[in-house]
C-alpha positions as CSV (number, residue, x, y, z in Angstrom):
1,X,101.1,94.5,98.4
2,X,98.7,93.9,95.4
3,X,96.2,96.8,94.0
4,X,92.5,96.0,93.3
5,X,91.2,95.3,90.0
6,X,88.2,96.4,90.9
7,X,86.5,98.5,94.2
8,X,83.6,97.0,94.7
9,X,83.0,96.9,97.8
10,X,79.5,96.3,100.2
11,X,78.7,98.9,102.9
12,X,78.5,95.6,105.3
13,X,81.8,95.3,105.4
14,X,82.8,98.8,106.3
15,X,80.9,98.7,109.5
16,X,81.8,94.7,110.8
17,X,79.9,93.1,112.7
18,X,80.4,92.2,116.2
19,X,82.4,89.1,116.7
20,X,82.3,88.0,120.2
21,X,85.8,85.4,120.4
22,X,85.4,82.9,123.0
23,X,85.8,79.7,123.5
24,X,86.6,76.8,126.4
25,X,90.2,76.0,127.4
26,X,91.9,73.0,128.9
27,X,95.8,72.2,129.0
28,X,96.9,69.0,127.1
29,X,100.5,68.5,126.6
30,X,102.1,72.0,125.2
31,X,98.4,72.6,123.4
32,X,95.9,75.0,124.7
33,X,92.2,73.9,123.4
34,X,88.7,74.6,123.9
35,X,86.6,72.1,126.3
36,X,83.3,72.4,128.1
37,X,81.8,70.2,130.8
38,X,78.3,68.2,130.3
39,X,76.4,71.0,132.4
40,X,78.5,73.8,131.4
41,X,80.0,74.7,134.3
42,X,83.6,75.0,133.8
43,X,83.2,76.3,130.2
44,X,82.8,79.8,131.1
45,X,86.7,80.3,132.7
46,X,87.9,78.2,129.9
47,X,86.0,80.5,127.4
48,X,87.7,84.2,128.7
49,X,91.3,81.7,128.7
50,X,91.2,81.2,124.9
51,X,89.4,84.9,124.2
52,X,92.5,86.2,126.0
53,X,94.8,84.3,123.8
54,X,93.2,84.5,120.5
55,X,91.7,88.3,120.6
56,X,94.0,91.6,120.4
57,X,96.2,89.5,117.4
58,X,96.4,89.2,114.1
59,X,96.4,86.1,112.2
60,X,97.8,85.3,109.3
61,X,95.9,82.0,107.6
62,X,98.9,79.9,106.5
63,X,96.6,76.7,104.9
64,X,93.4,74.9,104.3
65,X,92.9,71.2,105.1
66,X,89.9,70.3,102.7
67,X,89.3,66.5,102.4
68,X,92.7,65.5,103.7
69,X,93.7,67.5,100.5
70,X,96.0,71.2,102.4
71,X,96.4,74.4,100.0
72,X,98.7,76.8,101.3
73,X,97.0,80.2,101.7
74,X,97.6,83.0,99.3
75,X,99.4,86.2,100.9
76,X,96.7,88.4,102.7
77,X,94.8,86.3,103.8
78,X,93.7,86.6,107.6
79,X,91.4,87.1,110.6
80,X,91.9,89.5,113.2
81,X,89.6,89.5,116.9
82,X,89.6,92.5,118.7
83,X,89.1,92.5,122.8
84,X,85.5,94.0,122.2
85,X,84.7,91.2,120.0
86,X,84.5,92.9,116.7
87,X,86.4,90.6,114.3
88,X,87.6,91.4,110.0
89,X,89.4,89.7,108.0
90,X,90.2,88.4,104.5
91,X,89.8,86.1,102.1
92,X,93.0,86.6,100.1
93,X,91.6,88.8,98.0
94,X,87.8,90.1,99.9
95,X,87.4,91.5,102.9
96,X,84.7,90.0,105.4
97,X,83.0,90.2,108.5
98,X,81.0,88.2,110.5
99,X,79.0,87.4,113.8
100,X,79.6,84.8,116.5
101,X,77.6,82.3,118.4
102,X,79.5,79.8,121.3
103,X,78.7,76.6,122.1
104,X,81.2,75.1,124.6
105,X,85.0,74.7,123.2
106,X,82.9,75.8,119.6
107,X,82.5,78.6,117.7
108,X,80.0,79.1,114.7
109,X,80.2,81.4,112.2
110,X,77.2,83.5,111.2
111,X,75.8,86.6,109.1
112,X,79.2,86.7,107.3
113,X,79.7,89.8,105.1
114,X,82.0,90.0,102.2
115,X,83.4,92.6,99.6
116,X,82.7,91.5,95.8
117,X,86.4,92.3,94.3
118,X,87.4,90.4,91.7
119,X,91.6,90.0,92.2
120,X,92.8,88.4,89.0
121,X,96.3,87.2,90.7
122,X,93.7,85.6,93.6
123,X,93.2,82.0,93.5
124,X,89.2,82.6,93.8
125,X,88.3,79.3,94.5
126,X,90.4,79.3,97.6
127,X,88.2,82.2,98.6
128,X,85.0,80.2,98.3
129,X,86.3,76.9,100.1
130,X,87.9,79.3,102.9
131,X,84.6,80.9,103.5
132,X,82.5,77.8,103.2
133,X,85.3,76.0,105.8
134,X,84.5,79.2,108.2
135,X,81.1,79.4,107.8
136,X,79.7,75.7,107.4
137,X,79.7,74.9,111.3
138,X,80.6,74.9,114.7
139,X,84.8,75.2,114.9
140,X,86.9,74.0,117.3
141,X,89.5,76.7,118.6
142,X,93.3,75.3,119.2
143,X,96.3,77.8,120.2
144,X,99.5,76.2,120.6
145,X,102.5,79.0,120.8
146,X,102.2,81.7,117.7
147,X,100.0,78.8,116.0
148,X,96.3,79.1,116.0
149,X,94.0,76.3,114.6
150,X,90.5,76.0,113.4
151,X,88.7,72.8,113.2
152,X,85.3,71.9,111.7
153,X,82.8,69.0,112.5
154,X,84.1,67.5,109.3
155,X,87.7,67.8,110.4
156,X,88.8,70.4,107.8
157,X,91.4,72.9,109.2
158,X,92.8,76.1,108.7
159,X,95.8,76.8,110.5
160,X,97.2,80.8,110.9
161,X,100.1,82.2,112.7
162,X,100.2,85.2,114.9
163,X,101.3,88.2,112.6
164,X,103.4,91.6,113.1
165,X,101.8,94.8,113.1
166,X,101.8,96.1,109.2
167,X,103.7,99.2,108.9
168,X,102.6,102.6,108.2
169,X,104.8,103.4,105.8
170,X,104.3,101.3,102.2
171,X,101.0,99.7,103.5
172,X,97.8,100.5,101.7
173,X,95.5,101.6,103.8
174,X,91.5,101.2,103.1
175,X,89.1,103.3,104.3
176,X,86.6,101.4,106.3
177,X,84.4,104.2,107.7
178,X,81.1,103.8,106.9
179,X,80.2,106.7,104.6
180,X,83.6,106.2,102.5
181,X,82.1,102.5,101.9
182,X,85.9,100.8,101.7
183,X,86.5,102.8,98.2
184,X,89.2,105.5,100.5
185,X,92.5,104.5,99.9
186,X,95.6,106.3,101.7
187,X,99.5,105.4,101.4
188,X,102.6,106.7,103.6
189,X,105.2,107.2,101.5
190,X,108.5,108.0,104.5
191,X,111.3,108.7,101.7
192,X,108.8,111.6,100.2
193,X,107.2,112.3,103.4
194,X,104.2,112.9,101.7
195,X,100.7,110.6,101.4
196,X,98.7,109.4,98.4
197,X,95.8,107.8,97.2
198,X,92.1,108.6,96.9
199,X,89.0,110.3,99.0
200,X,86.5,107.6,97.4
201,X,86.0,110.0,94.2
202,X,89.5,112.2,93.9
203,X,92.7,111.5,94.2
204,X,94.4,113.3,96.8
205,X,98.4,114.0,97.9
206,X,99.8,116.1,100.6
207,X,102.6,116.4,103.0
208,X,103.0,114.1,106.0
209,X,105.2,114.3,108.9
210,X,105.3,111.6,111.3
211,X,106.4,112.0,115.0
212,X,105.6,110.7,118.1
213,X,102.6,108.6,117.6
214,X,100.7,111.9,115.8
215,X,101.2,112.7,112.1
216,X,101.2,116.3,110.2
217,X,98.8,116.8,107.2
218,X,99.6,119.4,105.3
219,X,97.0,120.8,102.9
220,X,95.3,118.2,100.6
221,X,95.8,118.4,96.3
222,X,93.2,116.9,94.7
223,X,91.1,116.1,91.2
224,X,88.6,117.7,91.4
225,X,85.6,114.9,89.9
226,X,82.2,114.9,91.3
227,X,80.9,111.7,92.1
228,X,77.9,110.6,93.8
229,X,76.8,112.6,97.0
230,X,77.2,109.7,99.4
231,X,81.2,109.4,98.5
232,X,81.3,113.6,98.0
233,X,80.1,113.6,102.0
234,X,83.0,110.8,102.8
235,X,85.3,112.8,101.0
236,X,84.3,116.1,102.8
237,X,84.6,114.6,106.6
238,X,88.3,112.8,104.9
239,X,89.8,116.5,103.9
240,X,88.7,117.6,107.4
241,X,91.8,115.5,108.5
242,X,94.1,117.4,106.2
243,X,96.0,120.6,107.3
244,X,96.5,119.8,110.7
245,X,98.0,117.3,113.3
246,X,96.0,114.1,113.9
247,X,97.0,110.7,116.3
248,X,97.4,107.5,114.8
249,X,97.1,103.9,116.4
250,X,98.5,100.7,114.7
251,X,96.7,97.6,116.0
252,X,97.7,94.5,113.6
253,X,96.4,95.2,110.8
254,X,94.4,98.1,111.3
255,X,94.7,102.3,111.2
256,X,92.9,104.8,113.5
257,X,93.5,108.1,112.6
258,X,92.2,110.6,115.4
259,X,91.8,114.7,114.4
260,X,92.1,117.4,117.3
261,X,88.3,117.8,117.6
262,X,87.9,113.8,118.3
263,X,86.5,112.6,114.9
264,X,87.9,109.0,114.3
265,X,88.9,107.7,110.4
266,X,89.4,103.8,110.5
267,X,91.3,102.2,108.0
268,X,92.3,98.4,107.0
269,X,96.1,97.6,105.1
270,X,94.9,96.2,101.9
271,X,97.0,92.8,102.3
């Protein structure tokens, strides 16, 4: 786990846009790709297939084939689907978003948001080339086993493998509710039992007990800075969660953290 040089981050990307993940499917040998007939008849069944396989995971991007020339992915760096067609992700560094359109076994790329971080231990230029590879065109979905593969019209690749669930405990866990606009930061620590990091202007720390999928908050410490009102209203509805008992839910690489009264905090593990 790596912490941000800087917290830039866009509002876009704390609200992602929808991501609708499917494509056509047809068996060849032990590979499952997309396919389509001329009239598009048969693409539709093939399209839930691959949706079913490729959504509800996370993906870890292992390399980029650029030019026949691969680059091996620095840690972090993934794409995630969800089963209502939401989809995150990042860079290696910057978080993104973006917004699908399907055109047989194809999917395009579209309206991609990004966060503006500058990680100095980041190979930026991998960034750039991984976004433009994502967002340049039309790419063909492949899922063979834990493997998942991305082709574009060029024939550039990127290739990711199906990742565990990131743990509670350790991860960093950014905020990605709107008003906090990604600058919320929370970490489990399970030898303290307690929980650290920041509201989007103070720092914050207080007791946490974990049991049974819910998690016990006892009363937030915090600096007490004033920053501007749009982060001092995130960090108001944030200590709402403290002092009391709220659900979690670990999906891949994401955090929902659910209080009594129903208000929902989600959260994305830094890398």
């Amino acid at each position: 786990m790596y912490r941000h040089t800087q917290r830039m981050v866009l509002t876009a990307v704390a609200a992602l846009v929808p991501l609708v993940a499917a494509c056509g499917a047809k068996s060849g040998g032990s590979e499952t790709v997309g396919s389509g007939s001329a009239d598009g008849g048969s693409a539709g069944g093939g399209a839930v297939a691959v949706r079913q396989q490729v959504t509800g995971v996370g993906w870890a991007v292992d390399s980029l084939t650029v030019d026949g020339v691969t680059q091996r992915a620095p840690a972090g760096a993934r794409l995630e689907i969800d089963d209502r067609g939401r989809a995150q992700g990042n860079y290696g560094c910057n978080l993104f978003g973006a917004r699908a359109s399907f055109e047989g076994d194809r999917v395009r790329l579209s309206d991609t948001s990004a966060t503006e971080m500058a990680c100095a231990s980041r190979p930026m230029a991998f960034e750039r080339t991984l976004a433009q590879a994502l967002a340049g065109g039309p790419l063909t979905t492949a899922v063979k086993g834990d493997k998942l593969t991305l082709t574009t019209a060029g024939g550039d690749r990127v290739r990711l493998s199906r990742e565990e669930d990131a743990p509670l405990y350790g991860t960093e866990w950014i905020v990605t509710t709107p008003s906090a606009e990604g600058r919320a930061h929370l970490t489990f620590d399970k030898k303290t039992g307690r929980v650290t990091g920041s509201l989007g202007c103070n720092h914050v720390t207080a007791d946490a007990t974990v049991r049974d999928a819910r998690i016990t908050l006892g009363r937030a410490a915090t600096t007490r800075m004033v920053c501007d009102a749009s982060l001092m209203h995130a960090e108001k509805s944030l200590l709402r969660l403290f002092d009391g008992v709220v659900s979690y839910r670990l999906d891949s690489h994401n955090l929902t953290l659910t209080s009594k009264n129903g208000e929902r905090v989600a959260a994305v593990a830094a890398g």
